[in-house]
N, C-alpha and C positions, 0 to 999 in steps of 0.2 A: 511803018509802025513806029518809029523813030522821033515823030513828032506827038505821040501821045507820051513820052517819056519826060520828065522834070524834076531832075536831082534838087534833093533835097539835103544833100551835106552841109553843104553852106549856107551859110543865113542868106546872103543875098538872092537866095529863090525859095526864100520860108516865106511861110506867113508872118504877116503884120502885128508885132509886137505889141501886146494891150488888148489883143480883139479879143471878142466873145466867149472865144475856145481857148484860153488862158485855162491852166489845172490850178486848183489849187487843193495840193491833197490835204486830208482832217478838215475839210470842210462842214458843215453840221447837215447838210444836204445834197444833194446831184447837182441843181441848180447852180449852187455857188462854187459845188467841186468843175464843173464844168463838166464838157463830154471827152470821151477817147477818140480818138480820130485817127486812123492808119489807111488814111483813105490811098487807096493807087487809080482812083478817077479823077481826081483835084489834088495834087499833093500839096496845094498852097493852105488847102484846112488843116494838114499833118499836124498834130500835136504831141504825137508820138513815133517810140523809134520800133522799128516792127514792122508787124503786120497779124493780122488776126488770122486764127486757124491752129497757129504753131506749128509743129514738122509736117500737117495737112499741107501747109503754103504750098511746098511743091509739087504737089500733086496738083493742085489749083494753077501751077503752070505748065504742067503736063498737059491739062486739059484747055488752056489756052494759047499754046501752040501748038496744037490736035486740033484747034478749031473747035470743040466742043461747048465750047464757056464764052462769051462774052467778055473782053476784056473791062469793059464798062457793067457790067451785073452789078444789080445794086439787090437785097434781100427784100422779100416784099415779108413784112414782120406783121401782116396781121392774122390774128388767134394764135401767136406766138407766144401769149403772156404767160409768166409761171401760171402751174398749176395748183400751187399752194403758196400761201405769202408768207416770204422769210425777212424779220426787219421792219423796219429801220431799230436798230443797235445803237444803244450809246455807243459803244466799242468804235462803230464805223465813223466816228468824228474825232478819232485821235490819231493821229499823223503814225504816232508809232507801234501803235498796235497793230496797224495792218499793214504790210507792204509789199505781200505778193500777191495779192490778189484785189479786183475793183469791187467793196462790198455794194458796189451802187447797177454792179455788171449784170443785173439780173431786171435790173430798172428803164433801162434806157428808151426801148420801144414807147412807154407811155411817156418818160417826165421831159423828154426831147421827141415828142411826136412832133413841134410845130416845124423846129430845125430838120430834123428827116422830111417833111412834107416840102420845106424849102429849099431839097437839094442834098445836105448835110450828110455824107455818109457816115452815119452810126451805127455801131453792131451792139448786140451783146455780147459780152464775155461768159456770162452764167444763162443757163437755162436749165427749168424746173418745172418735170412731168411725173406722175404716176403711174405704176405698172404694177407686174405681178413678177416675183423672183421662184421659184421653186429649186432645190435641192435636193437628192436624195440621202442625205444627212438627216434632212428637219423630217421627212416621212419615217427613218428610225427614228429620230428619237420621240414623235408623237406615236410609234409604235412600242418603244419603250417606257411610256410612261411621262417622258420627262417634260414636255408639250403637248397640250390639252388643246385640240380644233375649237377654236369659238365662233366661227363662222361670220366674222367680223374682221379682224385682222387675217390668221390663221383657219386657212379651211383641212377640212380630213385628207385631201389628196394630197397637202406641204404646200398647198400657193397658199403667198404671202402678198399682204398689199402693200406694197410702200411707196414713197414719194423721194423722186430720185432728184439730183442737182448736178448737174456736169458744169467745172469750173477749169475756165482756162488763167494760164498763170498771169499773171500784169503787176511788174514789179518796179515801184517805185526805189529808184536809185538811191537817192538820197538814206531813206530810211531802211535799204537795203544795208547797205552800205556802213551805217550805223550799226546795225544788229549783228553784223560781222566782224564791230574790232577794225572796216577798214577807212582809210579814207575813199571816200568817192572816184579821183582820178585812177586809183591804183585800180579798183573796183572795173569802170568804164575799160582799161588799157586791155586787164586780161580779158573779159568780155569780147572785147575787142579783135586780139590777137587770139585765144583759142577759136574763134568762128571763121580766123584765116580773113579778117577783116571783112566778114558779110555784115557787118553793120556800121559803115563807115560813122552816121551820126556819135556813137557813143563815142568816138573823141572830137569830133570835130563842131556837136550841136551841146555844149554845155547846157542851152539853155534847153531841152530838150529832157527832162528830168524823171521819163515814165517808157519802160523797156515793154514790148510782149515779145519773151522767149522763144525761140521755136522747139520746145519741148512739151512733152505729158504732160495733161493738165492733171486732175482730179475728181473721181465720181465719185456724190454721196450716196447713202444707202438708210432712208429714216422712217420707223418706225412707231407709229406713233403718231399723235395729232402734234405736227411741227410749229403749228399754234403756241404752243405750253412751254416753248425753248424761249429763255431768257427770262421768265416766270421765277421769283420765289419758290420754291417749295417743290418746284419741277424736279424730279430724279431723272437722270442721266446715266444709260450702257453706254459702252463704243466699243468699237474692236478698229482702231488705227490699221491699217495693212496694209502694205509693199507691196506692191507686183511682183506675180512669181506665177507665168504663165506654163512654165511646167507642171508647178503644183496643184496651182486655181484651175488651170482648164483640163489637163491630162493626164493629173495623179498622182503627177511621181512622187514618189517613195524618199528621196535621197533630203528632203525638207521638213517639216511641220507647218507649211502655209498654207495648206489648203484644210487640212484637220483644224488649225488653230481659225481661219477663218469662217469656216463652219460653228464651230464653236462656239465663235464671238456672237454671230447673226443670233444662233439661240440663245445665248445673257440677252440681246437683245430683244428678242422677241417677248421673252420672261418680263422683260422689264416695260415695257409698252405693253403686254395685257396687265399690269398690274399697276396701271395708271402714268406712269412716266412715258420717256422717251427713248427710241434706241438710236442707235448712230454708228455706222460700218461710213470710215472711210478709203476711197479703196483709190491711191496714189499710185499715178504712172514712174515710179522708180524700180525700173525691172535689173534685179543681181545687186540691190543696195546703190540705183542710181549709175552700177559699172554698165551697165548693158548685158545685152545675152550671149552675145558672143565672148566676151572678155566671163562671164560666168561658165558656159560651157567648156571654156578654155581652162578655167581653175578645175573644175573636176576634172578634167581630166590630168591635169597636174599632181593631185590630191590623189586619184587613185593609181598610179602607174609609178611615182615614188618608192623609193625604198621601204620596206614596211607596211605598204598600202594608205590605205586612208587613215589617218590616227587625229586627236584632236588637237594635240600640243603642238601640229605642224596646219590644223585649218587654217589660218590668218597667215599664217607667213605665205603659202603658195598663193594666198591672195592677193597681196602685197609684190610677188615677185613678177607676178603678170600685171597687175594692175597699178603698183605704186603707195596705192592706200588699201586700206581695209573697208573702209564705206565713205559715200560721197552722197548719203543723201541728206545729209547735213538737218541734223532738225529746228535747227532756229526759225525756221521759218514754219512750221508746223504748224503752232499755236494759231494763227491768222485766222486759221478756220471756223475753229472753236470760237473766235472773238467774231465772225460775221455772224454764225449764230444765235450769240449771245451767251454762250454757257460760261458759267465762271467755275463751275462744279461739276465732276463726274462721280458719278457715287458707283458706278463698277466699272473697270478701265481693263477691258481684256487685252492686256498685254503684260510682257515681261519684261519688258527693255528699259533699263535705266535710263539710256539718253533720250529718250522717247518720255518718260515719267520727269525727269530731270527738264526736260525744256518747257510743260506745261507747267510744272511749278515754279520755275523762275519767270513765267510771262503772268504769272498769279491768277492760275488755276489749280484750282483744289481737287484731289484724289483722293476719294474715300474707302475705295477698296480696289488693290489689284489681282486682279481670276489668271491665275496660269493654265496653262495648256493643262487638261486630265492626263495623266505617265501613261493611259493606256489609247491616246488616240495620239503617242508619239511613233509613226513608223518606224521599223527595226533599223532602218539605214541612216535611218537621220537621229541616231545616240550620239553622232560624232559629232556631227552640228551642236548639238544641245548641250554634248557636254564640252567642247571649244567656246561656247558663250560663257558659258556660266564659271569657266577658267580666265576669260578675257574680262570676266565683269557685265556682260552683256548684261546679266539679272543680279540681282544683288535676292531676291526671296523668291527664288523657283523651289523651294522646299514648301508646302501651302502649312499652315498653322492649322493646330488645333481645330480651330473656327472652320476653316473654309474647307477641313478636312469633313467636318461636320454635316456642313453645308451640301458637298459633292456627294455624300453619301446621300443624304437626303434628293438629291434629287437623281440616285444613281448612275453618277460617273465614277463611282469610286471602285467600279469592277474591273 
């Protein structure tokens, strides 16, 4: 098997400087941005450092020395194409707007059909289908009143129609690297050495300027004709949200991510029958980016303490296990919002300053933020909420006047 193998560290067994598969990011099209290429059938087309799938990769080597997979599989990509069209974006022709993700990743089966037909192995990085979500949240509250079945979007039993987008990460160094205050090299060295050097290129292929992580990517969740995103006059829900697979999938109590994600979906569905757009995005950073182990590991820090659980100690036992308090870093957040086209969100269900803070410095406008309703905050998670709102986490978890109004009205104010 030895002889199918062709490092790629050294230029001396890269491809040929100039060719066709040259990147060039903020390009105004695919065409002239070029393709991604992580090929492990030809590593002479590599153009990137990686490989597609992200922490899937290994399992994709589990199964080819299982003998199950084909070391040579190449995807047969037809009736693969989105199911709805997102794009093309002014956004996605500016180098610095975008740089973790390929706004073009969703394109490639068509605009490079002829190169995939001549061998070229091209993947997508984005793919975009339609399904149905249901919830027993959206069935109370179309049982409450608060959501009206139009048989259209929302039917009487709580399915929902939406059009989903699952994006894997593809992070241009360069402009990485910029958005973080760092230089490039320093950038590449730790990349480097935290992965225990499984990516030898990042220091050794300078010219090599486009990473695919082997981490969570992210799924959309859109409601609404995804047509009318990047439209004047378009209104815009979202509910941003973190993985928190205790909460999302099993309940637990000890959070508000699964109440406040529920939440969100309904702003959003409110706002999509009411002619806009809604937009749940729902990002693989499970324990704020620490993991679930290093998460489970704080609570139990948290509650076995002196005292028991209290809020003025939440962040420090996080910090004493983990180092930092959160590492999902949101500078890079905004990316998303610009492949869409949004410049404006006119209800942003969320509380989090740094989360409000980095779409307004990437020069996106917030017109109204919804906090969690105080009565779908579980009893266990007051310490959470109130360790945020001591750390800064919210700067307006108290609702105003107005949105005290508002919540009545549509009774969450009980």
């Amino acid at each position: 098997m030895a002889d199918h193998i062709v490092l790629t560290s050294h230029p001396r067994n890269a491809r040929r400087a100039g060719s066709y598969f040259d990147i060039r990011w903020g390009a105004q099209n695919a065409v002239e941005r070029g393709p991604l290429i992580a090929s492990l059938t030809d590593p002479s087309q590599r153009n990137v450092i990686g490989t597609h799938a992200g922490a899937y990769a290994v399992y994709r080597a589990l199964a080819v020395a299982s003998g199950q997979l084909q070391r040579d599989h190449k995807p047969d990509l037809t009736n693969t194409a989105p199911a709805a069209p997102v794009g093309p974006h002014p956004q996605w022709g500016d180098a610095a707007r975008i740089v973790s993700l390929d706004p073009w990743g969703h394109l490639v089966a068509d605009v490079f059909a002829h190169e995939i037909a001549a061998g070229a192995d091209i993947r997508p990085t984005i793919a975009i289908t339609k399904a149905h979500i249901n919830m027993p949240e959206l069935k109370a509250a179309i049982e409450a009143g608060r959501l009206a079945p139009d048989g259209e979007l929302l039917e009487a039993n709580g399915d929902v129609r939406v059009t989903k987008a699952a994006i894997d990460p593809v992070w241009y160094l360069p402009g990485l690297a910029e958005r973080f205050g760092v230089k490039e090299t320093v950038l590449r060295r730790a990349l480097f050495e935290q992965t225990a050097g499984m990516f030898p290129e990042l220091v050794t292929r300078s010219d090599l300027k486009v990473f695919l992580p082997p981490i969570g990517g992210m799924t959309l969740y859109l409601f609404g004709d995804v047509t009318q995103l990047g439209r004047p006059g378009t209104r815009v829900a979202c509910r941003l949200h973190d993985e928190c697979n205790g909460s999302d999938v099993f309940g637990s109590d000890i959070c508000t991510c699964r109440p406040y994600l529920a939440h969100g979906i309904e702003v959003c569905i409110e706002m999509a029958q009411q002619g806009g757009v809604g937009l749940v995005i729902y990002n693989r950073k499970e324990g704020r980016a620490l993991g679930e182990v290093t998460k489970f590991l704080v609570y139990n820090a948290r509650k076995r303490q002196a005292g028991g659980d209290r809020a003025e100690t939440y962040f420090a036992r996080t910090e004493c296990v983990a180092g930092v308090q959160d590492m999902r870093f949101q500078q890079l957040m905004p990316d998303v919002f610009h492949w869409l086209g949004i410049t404006k969100i006119d209800r942003w269900a969320s509380m989090s300053d740094m989360k409000h803070g980095a779409l307004v410095e990437a020069g996106i406008e917030v017109v109204e933020r919804v906090p969690i309703p105080d009565q779908l905050i579980p009893a266990d998670a007051r310490v959470e909420m109130d360790a945020k709102r001591a750390a800064g986490y919210f700067s307006n978890y108290l609702p105003d006047e107005m949105e005290l109004a508002e919540a009545k009205g549509r009774g969450l104010d009980q």
